[in-house]
C-alpha positions as CSV (number, residue, x, y, z in Angstrom):
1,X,54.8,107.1,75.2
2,X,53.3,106.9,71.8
3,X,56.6,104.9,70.7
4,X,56.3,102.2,73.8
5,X,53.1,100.6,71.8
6,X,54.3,100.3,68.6
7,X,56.9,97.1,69.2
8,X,57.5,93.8,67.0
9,X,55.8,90.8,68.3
10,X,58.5,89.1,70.3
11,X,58.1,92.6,72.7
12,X,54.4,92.0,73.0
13,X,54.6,88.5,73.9
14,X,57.5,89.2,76.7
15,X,55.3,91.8,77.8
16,X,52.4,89.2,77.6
17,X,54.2,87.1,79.8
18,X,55.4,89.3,82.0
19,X,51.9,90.9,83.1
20,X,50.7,87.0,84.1
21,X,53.8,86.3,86.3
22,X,53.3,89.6,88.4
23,X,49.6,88.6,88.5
24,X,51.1,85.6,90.3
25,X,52.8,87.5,93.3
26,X,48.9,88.2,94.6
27,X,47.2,85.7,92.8
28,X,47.0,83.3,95.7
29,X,46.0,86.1,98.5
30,X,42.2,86.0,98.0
31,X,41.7,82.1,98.1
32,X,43.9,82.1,101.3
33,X,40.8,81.7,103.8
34,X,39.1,79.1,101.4
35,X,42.5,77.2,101.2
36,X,42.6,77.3,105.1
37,X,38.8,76.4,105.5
38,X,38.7,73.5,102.3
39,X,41.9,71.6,103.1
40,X,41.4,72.0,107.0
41,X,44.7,74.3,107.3
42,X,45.5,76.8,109.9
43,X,46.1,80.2,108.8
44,X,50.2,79.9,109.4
45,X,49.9,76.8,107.0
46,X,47.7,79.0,104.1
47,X,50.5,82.1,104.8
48,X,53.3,79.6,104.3
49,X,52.1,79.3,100.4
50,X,53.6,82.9,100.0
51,X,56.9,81.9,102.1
52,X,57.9,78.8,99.8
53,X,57.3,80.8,97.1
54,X,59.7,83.8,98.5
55,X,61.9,82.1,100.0
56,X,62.6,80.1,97.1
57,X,62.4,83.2,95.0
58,X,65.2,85.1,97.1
59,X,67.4,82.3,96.6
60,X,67.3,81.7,93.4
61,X,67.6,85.7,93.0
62,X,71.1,85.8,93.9
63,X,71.8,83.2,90.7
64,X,69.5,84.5,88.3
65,X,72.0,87.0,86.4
66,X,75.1,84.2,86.6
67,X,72.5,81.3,84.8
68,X,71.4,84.1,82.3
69,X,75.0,85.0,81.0
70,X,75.3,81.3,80.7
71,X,71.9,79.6,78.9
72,X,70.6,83.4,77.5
73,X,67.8,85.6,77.3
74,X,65.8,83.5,75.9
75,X,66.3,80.3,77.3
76,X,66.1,81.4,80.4
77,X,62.9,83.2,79.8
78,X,61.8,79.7,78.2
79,X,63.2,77.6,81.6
80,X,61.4,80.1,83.7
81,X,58.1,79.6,82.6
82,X,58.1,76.3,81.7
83,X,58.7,76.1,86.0
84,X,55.8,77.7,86.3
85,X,53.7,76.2,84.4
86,X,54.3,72.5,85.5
87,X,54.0,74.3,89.2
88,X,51.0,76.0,89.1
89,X,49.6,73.1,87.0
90,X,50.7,70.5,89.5
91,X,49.2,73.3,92.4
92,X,46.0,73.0,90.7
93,X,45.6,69.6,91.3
94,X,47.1,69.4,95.0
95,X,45.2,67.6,97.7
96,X,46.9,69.0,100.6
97,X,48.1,72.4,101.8
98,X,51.8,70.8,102.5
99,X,51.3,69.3,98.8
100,X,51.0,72.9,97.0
101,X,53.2,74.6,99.7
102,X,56.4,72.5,97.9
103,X,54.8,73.2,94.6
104,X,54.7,77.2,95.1
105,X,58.4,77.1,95.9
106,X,58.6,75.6,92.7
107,X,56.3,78.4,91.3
108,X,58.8,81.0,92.4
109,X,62.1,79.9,90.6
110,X,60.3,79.8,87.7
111,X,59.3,83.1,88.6
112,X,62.7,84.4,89.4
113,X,64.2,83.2,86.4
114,X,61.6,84.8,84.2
115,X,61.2,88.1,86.1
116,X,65.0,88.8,86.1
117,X,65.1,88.6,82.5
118,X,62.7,89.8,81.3
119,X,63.1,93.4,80.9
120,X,66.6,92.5,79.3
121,X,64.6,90.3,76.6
122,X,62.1,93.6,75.8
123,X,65.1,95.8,75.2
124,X,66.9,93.5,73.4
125,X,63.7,92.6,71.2
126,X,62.8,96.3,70.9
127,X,62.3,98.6,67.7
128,X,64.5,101.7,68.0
129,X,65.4,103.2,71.6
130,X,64.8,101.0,74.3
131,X,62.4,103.6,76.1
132,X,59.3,102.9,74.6
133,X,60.0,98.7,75.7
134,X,61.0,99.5,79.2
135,X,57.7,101.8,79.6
136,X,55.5,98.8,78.0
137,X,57.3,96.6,80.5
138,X,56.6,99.2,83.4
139,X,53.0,98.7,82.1
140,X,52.9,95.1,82.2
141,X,54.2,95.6,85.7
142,X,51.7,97.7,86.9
143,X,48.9,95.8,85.4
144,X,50.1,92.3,86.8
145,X,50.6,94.1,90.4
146,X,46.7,95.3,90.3
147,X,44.6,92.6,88.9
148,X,46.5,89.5,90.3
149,X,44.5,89.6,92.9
150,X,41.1,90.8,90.9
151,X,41.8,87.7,88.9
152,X,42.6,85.3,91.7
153,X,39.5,87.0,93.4
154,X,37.3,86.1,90.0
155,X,38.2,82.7,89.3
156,X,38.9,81.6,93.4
157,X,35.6,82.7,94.3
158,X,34.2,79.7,91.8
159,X,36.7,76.9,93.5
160,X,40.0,77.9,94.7
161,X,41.8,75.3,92.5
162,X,41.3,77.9,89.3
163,X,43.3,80.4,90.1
164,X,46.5,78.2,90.0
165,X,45.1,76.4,86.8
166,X,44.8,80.0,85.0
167,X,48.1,81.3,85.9
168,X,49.2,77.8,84.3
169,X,47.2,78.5,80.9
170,X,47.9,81.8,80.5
171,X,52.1,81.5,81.3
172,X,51.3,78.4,78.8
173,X,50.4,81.0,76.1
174,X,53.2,82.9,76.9
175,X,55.6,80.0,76.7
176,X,54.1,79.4,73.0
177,X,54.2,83.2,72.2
178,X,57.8,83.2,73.2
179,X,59.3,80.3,71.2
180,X,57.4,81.4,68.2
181,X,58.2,85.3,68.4
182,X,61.0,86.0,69.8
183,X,64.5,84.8,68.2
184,X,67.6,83.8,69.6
185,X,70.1,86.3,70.1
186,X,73.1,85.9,67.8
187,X,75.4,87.3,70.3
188,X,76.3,85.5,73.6
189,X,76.2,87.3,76.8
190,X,78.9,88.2,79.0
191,X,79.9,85.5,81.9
192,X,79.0,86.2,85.2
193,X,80.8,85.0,88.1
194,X,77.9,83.1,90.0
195,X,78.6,84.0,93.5
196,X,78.7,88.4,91.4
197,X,75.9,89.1,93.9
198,X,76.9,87.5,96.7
199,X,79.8,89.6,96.5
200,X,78.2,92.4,95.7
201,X,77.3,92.6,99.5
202,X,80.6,93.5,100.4
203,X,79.5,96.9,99.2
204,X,78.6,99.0,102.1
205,X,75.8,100.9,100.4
206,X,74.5,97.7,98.8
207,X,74.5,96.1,101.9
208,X,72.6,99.2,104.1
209,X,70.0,99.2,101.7
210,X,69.0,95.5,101.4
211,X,68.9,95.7,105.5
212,X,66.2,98.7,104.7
213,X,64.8,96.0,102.2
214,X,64.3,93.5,104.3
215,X,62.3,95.1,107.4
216,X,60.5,96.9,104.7
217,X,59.6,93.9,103.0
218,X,58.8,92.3,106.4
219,X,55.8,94.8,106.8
220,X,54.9,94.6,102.6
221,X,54.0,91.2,102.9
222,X,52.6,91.5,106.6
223,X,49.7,93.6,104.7
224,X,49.5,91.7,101.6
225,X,50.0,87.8,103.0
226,X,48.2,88.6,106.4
227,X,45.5,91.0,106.0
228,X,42.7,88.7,104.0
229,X,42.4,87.0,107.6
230,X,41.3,90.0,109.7
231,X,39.4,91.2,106.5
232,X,37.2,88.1,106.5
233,X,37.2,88.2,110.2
234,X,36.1,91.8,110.3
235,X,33.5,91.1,107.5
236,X,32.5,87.9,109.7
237,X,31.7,90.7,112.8
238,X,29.6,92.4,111.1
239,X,27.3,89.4,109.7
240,X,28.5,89.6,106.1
241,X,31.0,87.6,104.3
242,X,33.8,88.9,101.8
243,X,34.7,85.5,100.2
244,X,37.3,85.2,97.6
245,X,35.5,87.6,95.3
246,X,35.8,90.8,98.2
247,X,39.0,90.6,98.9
248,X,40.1,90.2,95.5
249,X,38.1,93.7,95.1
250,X,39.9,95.5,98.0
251,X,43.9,94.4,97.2
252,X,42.5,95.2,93.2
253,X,42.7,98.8,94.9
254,X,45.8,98.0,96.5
255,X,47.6,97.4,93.4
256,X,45.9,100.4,91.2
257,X,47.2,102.3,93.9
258,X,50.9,100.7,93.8
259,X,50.8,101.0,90.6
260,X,49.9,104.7,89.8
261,X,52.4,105.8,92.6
262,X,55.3,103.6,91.6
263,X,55.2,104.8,87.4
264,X,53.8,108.4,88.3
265,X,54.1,109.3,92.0
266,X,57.4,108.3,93.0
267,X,59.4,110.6,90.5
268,X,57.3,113.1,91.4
269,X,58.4,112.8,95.1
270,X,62.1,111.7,94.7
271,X,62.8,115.2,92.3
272,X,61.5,116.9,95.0
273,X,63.0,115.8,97.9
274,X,65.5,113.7,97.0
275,X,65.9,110.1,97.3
276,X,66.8,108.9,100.8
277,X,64.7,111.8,102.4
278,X,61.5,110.1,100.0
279,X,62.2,106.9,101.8
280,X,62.5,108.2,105.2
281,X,59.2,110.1,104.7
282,X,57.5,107.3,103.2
283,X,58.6,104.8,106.0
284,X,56.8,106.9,108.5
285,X,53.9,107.2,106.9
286,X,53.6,103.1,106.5
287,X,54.4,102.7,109.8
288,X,51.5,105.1,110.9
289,X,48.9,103.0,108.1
290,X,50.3,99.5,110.1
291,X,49.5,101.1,113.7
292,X,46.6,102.2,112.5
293,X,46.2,98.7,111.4
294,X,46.3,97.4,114.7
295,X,43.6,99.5,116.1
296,X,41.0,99.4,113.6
297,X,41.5,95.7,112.5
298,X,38.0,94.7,113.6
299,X,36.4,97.7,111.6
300,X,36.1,96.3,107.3
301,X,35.7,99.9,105.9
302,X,38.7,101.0,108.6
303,X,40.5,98.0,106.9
304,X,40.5,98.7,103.6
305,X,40.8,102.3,103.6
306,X,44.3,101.7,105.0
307,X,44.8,98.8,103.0
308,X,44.3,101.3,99.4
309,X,46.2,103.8,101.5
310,X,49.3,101.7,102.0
311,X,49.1,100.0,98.5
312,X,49.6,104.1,97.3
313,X,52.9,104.5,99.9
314,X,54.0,100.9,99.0
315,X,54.0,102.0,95.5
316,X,56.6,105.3,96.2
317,X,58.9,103.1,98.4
318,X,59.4,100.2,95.8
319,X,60.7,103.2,93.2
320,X,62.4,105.3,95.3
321,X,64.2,102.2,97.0
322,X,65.0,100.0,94.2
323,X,66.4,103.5,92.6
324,X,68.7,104.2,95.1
325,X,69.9,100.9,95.0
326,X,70.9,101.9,91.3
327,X,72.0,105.0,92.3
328,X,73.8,104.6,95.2
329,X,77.3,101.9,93.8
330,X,78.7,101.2,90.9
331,X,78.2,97.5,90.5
332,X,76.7,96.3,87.2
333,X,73.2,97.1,87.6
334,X,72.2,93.0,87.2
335,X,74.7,92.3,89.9
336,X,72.9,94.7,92.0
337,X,69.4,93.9,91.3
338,X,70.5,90.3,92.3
339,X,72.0,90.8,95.4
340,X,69.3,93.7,96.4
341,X,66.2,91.2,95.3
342,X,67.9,88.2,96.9
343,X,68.0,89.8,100.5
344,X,64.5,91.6,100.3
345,X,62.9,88.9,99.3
346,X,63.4,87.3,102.7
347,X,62.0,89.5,104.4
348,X,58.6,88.9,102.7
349,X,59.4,84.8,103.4
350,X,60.6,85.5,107.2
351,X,56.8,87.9,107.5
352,X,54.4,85.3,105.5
353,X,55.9,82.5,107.9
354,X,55.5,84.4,111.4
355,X,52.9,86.4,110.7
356,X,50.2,83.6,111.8
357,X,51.7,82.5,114.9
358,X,52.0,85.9,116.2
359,X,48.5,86.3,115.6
360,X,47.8,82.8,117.1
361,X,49.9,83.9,120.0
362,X,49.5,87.5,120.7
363,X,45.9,88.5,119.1
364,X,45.2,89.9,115.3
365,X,46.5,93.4,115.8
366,X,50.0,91.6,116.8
367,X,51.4,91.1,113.4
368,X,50.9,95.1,112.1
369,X,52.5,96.1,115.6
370,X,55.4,93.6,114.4
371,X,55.5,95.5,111.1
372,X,55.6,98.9,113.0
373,X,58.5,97.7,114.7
374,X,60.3,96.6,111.5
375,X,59.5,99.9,109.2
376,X,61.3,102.2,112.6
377,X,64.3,99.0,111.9
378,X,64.1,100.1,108.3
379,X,64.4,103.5,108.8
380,X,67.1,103.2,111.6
381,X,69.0,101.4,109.1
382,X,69.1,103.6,106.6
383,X,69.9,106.1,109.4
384,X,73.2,104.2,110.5
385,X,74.3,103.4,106.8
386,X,73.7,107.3,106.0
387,X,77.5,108.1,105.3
388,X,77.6,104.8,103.1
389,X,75.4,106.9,100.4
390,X,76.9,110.0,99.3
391,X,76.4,109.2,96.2
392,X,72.9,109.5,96.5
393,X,71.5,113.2,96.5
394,X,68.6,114.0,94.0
395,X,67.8,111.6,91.0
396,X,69.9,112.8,88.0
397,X,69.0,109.7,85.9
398,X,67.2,110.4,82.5
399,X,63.5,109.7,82.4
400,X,64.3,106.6,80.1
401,X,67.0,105.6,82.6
402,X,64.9,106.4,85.8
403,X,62.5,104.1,84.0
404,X,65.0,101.1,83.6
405,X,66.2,101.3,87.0
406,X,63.0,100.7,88.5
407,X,62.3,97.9,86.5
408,X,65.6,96.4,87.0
409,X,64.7,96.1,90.4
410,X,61.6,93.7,90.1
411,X,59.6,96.3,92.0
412,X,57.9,94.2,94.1
């Protein structure tokens, strides 16, 4: 661990940089309700800030390794947050909720272009093996993943215009760090076809565990893009108020759980038990937390007890999922990661976009009995596309390796 923290500048910086654009995935979650009550939105309009941003990010996923074997590392990583920057600048400033809705679509290419590289700029950049970088980028993850929403929290809870404008400093800094730190490669990277992912769906295996991906993902985002409503609601009930600052507090326990789990738990659970088994087991237990969900949605201490409770089986099923993606063909692990992150991702744009009409339609407890519904889908797919992966037993991967497969994988 020791050697992970004692990197040339150009790692630190990438690692810099990396932390801030995970900190955007929940950045915008605890100024939802403000959004929706300042600019007059409905809650389906505020939600639909997180489904430009994935949709657009899912797209763009299934590109990302073909445009970085053709600009390189580092200009991607340069392109990537330069996007978000002008984006979350431009968000900053929006006067309407349709206005930053386009803009956080924007946001999330420049987030897939940086995100998909970054971890092969820290290798590349890193002193000696690459296991100390990939463990300071597993760091940077886990710390982006938990105070995102602390931060947006903070700063939303003085006007919800500051989180966007912080995200745009701080990637700013980055930017700067970057170009001054980190040099350009002297070797050029090996082309990519650019429809490598696309293809890479051909593969059975691949192509069973992206369907587990996307109900997964469906129910991820149902808890992390839906739940400030019924929070403030539930709050509201009992004559208090949460506000930007509260539920920035209660997802901050979210993503310290998902991130403990994911670096520490998962392993833990996959050596024992195996992979598949580890994502079958966790799959129940999510789909118990959302039913549970639905029943105590009106109760704020029911709420986010399960909320810190699913942030900790979020956390296994990220690991143990984007490692049996790794695990379970023999595509080039970018080609993978693409295709894998491409289909997922719409899951989480499909949930942030139906999530508020169901409620509109059917009551607040409707969207977590949605999710239930797509975690038993998850796990029946994995149960039809069993014989598709045999090569999937126990993990056999080296720590070091273990380590880079997860982070290959975005882990979101």
């Amino acid at each position: 661990m020791a050697d992970a923290f004692h990197q040339p500048k150009a790692v630190w910086a990438i690692a810099f940089a990396a932390t801030v654009s995970f900190m955007g995935i929940g950045l915008v979650d605890p100024i939802l309700p403000a959004i929706s009550n300042e600019l007059g939105a409905s809650h389906t309009q505020a939600m639909l800030l997180f489904t430009s941003y994935l949709f657009i990010t899912a797209i763009a996923m299934f590109f990302t390794s073909w445009i970085g074997s053709r600009l390189g590392t580092r200009t991607t990583l340069l392109i990537g947050l330069a996007l978000i920057v002008v984006f979350a600048g431009l968000a900053a400033a929006g006067t309407s909720v349709d206005e930053i809705i386009g803009l956080r679509g924007g946001w999330g290419l420049g987030n897939a272009l940086f995100i998909s590289t970054a971890l092969a700029a820290i290798v590349g950049a890193a002193a000696g093996t690459s296991r100390g970088a990939i463990m300071l980028y597993e760091t940077a993850l886990g710390i982006g993943m938990a105070f995102g929403p602390l931060l947006g929290g903070v700063l939303g809870s003085w006007t919800w215009r500051a989180p966007f404008a912080g995200t745009a400093i701080l990637m700013a800094c980055g930017f700067i760090a970057i170009v001054t730190m980190l040099n350009k490669p002297a070797e050029k990277p090996a082309r990519i076809s650019p429809w490598a992912a696309i293809r890479g769906l051909s593969n059975p295996a691949l192509r069973t565990l992206a369907l587990t991906a996307v109900f997964y993902n469906f129910a991820f985002f149902a808890m992390l893009a839906y739940s400030p409503f019924p929070l403030e609601a539930a709050a509201a009930a009992g004559g208090g108020e949460l506000g930007s600052m509260g539920i920035g507090s209660v997802f901050f326990g979210w993503g310290v759980g998902l991130a403990i789990t994911s670096v520490f738990g998962a392993p833990l659970l996959t050596r024992a038990f195996g992979l598949v088994r580890t994502l079958v087991i966790t799959l129940i237990g999510l789909a118990v937390v959302m039913a549970l969900l639905a029943v105590f949605h009106t109760s704020l201490v029911g709420m986010i007890v399960l909320i810190v409770i699913g942030g900790l089986l979020q956390g296994i099923m990220n690991t143990a999922l984007t490692e049996t993606v790794m695990e379970a063909t023999d595509l080039p692990r970018s080609v993978a990661s693409s295709a894998y992150s491409g289909v997922r991702f719409f899951g989480g744009a499909v949930s942030s976009a139906v999530a508020g009409p169901i409620a509109a339609a059917l009551g607040a407890a409707a969207p977590y009995l949605f999710a239930v519904i797509a975690l038993l889908l998850s796990i029946a797919m994995l149960g039809i596309g069993h014989k598709h992966l045999s090569r999937v037993t126990r993990p056999h991967l080296s720590a070091e390796a273990e380590a880079e497969a997860i982070a290959e994988g975005d882990e979101i």
